[in-house]
N, C-alpha and C positions, 0 to 999 in steps of 0.2 A: 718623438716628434712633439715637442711640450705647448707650440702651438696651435693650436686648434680653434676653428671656430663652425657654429651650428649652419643649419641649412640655410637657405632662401626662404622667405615664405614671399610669393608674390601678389597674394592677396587679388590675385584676377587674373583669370585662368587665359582669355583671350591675347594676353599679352604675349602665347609662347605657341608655336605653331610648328608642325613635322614642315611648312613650307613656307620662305622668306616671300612669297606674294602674297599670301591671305595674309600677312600681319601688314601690306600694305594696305590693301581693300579694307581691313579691318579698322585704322586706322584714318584711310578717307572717310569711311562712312561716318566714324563717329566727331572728327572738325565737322562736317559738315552739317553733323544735325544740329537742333537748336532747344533750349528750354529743358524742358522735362524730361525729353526724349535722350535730350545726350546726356544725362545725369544717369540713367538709367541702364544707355547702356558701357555708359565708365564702369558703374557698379562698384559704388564708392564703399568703404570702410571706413574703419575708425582711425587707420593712420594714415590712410591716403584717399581725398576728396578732389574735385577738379579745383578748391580754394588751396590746397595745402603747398606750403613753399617749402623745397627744399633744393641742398645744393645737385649742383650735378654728378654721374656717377665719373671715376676716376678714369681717364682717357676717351672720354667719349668728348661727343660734340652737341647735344642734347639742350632745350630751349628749361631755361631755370623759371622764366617765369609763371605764373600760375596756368595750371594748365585748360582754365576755364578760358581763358583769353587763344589758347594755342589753335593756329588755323594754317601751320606750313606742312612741308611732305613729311612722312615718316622719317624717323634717324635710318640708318643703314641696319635691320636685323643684324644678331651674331651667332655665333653657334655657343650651343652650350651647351652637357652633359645632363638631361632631363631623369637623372634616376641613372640604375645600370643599362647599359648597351643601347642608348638611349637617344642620340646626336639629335636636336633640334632647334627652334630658331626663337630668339627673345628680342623685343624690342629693348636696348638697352635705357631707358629714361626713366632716371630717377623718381621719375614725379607718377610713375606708375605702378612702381612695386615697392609693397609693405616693408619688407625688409631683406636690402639687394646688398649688405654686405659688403661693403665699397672697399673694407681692407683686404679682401679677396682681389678686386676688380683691381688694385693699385699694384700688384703683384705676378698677377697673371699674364702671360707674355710666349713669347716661342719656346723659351727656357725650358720654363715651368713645368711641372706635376704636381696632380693632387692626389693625396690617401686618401679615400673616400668609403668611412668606417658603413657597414651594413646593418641596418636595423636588424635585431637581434630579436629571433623566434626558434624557442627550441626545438631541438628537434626536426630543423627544418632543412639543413646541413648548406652547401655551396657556399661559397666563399663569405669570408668573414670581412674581408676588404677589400676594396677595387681602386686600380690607378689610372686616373682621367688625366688628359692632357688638353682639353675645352672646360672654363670653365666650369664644376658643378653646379647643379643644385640644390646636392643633397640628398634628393627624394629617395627615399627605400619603398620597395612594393609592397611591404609587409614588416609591420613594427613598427617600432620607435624609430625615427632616422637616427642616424651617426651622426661623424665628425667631420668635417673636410679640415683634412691638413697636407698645406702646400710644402713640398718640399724646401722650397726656399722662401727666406724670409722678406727678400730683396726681390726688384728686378734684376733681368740678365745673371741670374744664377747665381747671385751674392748671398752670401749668411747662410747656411743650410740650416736647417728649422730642426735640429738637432740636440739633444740634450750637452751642453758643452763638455768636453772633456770625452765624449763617447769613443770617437771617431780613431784619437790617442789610445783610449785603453783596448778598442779592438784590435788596432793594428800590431799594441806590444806583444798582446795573448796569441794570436796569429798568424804572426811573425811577419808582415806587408802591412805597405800602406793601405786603410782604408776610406773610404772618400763617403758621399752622401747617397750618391746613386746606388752601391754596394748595400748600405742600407735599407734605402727604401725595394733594394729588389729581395732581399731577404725577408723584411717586413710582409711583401706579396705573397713569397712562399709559404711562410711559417705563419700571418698570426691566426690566430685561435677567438673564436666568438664566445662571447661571455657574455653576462646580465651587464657587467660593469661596464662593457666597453671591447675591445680588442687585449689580449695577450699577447705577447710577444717575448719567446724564449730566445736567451741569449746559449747559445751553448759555449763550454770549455773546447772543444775537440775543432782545431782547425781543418779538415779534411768536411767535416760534415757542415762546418760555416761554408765553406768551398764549394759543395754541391747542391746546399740551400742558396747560394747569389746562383749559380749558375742557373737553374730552375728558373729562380723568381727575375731575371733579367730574360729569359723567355717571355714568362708571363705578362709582365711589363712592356715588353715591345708589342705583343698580342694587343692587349687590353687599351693600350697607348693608340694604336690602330699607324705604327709610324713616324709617332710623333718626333721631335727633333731629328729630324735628316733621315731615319727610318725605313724601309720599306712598307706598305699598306698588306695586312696579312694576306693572303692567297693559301689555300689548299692547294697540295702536291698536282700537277697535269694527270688526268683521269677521274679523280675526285673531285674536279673544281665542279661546283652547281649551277645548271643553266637554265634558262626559261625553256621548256619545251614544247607546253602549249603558252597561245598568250591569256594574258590577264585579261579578264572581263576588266568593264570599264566604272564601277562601283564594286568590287568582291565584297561581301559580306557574311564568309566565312573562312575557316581556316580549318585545315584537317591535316592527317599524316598517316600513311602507312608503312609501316617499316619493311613490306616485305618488296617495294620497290627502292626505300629511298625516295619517295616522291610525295611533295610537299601540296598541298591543292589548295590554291585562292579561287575560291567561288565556286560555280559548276563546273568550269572549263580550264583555269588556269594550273598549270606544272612547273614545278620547280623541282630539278634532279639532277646529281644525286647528294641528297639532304642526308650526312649520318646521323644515326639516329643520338647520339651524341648532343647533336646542338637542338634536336625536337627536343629534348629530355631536358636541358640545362635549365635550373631552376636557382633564384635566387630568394633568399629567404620565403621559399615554400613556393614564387610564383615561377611557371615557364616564360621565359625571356622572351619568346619568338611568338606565341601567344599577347605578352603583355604587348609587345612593338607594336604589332595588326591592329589590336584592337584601341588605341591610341588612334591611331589613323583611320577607323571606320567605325567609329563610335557616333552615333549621332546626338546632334546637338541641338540644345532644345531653340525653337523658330525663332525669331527675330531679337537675338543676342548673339552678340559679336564673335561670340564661338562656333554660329553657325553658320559664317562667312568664312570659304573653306573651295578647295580647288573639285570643278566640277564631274575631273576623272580622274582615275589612279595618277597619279605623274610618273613618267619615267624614272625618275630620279629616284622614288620613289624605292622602286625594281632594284635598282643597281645598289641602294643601302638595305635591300634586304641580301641581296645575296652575300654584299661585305659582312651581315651579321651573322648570318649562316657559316660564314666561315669562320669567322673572329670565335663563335661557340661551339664551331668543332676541335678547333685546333685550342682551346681552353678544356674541354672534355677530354681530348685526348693525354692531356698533363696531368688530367688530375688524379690518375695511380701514383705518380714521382711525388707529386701534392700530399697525397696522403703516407706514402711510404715514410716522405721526409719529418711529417709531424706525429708519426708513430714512430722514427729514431730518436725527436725530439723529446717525447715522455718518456723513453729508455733512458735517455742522460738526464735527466731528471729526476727519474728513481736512483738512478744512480749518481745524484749527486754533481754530476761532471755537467753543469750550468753555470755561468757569472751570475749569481744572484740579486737579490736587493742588499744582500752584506757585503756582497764584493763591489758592485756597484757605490758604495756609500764610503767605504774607506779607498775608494779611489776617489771619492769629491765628485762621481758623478752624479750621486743623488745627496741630498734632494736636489731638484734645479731652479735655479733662479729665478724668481717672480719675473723679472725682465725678459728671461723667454720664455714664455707663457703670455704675452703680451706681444703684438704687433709693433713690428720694428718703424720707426719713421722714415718712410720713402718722400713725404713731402718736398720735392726737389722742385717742384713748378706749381704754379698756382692754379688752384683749383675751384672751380667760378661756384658759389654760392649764390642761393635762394635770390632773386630778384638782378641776375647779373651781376652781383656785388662779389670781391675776390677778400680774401681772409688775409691778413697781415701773417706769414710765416716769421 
């Protein structure tokens, strides 16, 4: 996938909220304030001031002009991928975040998927790459971030973001057509975390390419959580997890016993039965179900716009922990096939029986093109520029 491009950085943490009404509230409060006050709490940087013009981002509806002048509603929040297992809400305008990546935003669509490389901490194991279908942002809990790279290069699933020629030389070795999504579901299975980046073994042995897509298009639908026409993950009837006491109305703690399955927010609140699977699932060193909570009850310091904030648990809340509890059981329960598959991987690679970088290179698949390594031009409609003004295509 010779595409790639680095995280988000949004340069102001208020901008991104577990709920689409505080980034409203958030938002009125600071039109409304005036002078020093609203300067303050923009909480300007070096690339983004309330003077600073820039165009708008790609398919939104977003006010271009300076945002010292801007006094209407908020744009509509969107969902986006805040890190792993993460779903949360961004105001999409341009004129707020440091670097929002717009060849991302031009791209992204119902289609879509993104590889979304894991910041790399030794020794720290859990997966080496994740696939989002909401925009990312990158963010790793630990480390260096990754990469995001979109499966396609296009909207509506045009161009596979592929090294050209791949797709041909898998299909000859393994006697079937091989398509983009076959890829990126093996890529899920197989790759492998390194200092440099992700690895990813091609093996010679068609039967074991066969059981690495089959695997990693599991995974992919899990992690996807549905995405393109999909079902939404669900654990098996008996194992699904339910509230069994309710949630206090601030919880400000999180605990787990294994010898119920029973998950506790607060003094009073239950959640069961939790395996212990998804308690456990850690992604570069942190627990997933841990990090989720403490995102959403983490306090924020007094009068900044991060601490305009919903004044009790929200339901909605509930109902996206229990989809993550399962989305991290049913990834726990994979990851023996996970592991088995990239310990047959390092066997044919002792042994030799891999498409390597030799093979790869007198088939004209390597090296790849500078051109794709580079974002494809979707420019197809015009895209409103700093002060209302549109760009001559």
């Amino acid at each position: 996938m010779p595409w790639s491009v680095g995280p988000l950085r949004l340069g102001r943490t208020w901008v991104l909220a577990p709920d689409a009404a505080s980034l409203a509230a958030r938002w009125d409060r600071l039109v409304a304030a005036e002078g020093a006050e609203r300067d303050a709490l923009f909480a300007p940087s070096r690339a983004r001031t309330q003077h600073t013009a820039v165009a708008a981002l790609p398919g939104g509806a977003t006010g271009t002009a300076r945002f010292i002048r801007e006094d209407g509603p908020c744009p509509p929040p969107v969902r986006i991928a805040h890190g792993p297992f993460d779903e949360q809400w961004l105001i999409p305008d341009h004129r707020l975040i440091d670097v929002a990546r717009p060849e991302l935003w031009r791209v992204a669509d119902e289609r879509q998927l993104f590889a979304v490389e894991q910041g790399y901490v030794p020794g720290a194991g859990g997966p080496a790459l994740l696939v989002s279908a909401p925009l990312p942002d990158g963010r790793s809990p630990a480390g260096r971030p990754g990469r995001i790279r979109p499966l396609y290069r296009r909207p509506g699933a045009a161009e596979p973001n592929l090294a050209p020629g791949l797709t041909s030389l898998l299909g000859s070795r393994y006697g079937h057509a091989v398509d983009a999504d076959a890829v990126l579901a093996w890529i899920a299975a197989a790759a492998l975390a390194a200092p440099g980046g992700c690895a990813v073994p091609l093996p010679a042995d068609p039967a074991l390419w066969a059981e690495g897509v089959a695997l990693g298009g599991e995974l992919v639908r899990v992690q996807s959580r549905g995405a393109r026409g999909g079902e939404r993950p669900r654990l098996p009837g008996g194992r699904r997890p339910y509230v069994r006491a309710a949630l206090p109305a601030r919880p400000e703690t999180l605990a787990y016993t294994p010898e119920d399955e029973t998950l506790r927010l607060g003094g009073a609140g239950r959640i069961s039965p939790v395996p212990e699977g998804a308690w456990a699932y850690r992604v570069g060193g942190v627990r997933m179900l841990e990090a989720w909570f403490d995102r959403r009850t983490a306090r924020a310091e007094a009068g900044t716009l991060d601490a305009v904030g919903p004044g009790a648990w929200p339901q909605a809340w509930t109902s996206e922990l229990l989809e993550l509890i399962a989305v991290l059981a049913l990834l726990s329960a994979l990851a023996p096939r996970q592991e088995a598959l990239r310990a047959a991987c390092a066997d044919a690679a002792r042994a030799g029986e891999v498409l390597d970088r030799a093979a790869l290179r007198s088939a004209g698949v390597l090296p790849v093109p500078a051109a794709a390594r580079r974002p494809a031009s979707v420019l197809d409609h015009h895209e409103e520029g700093p002060e209302g003004q549109f760009a001559l295509l």
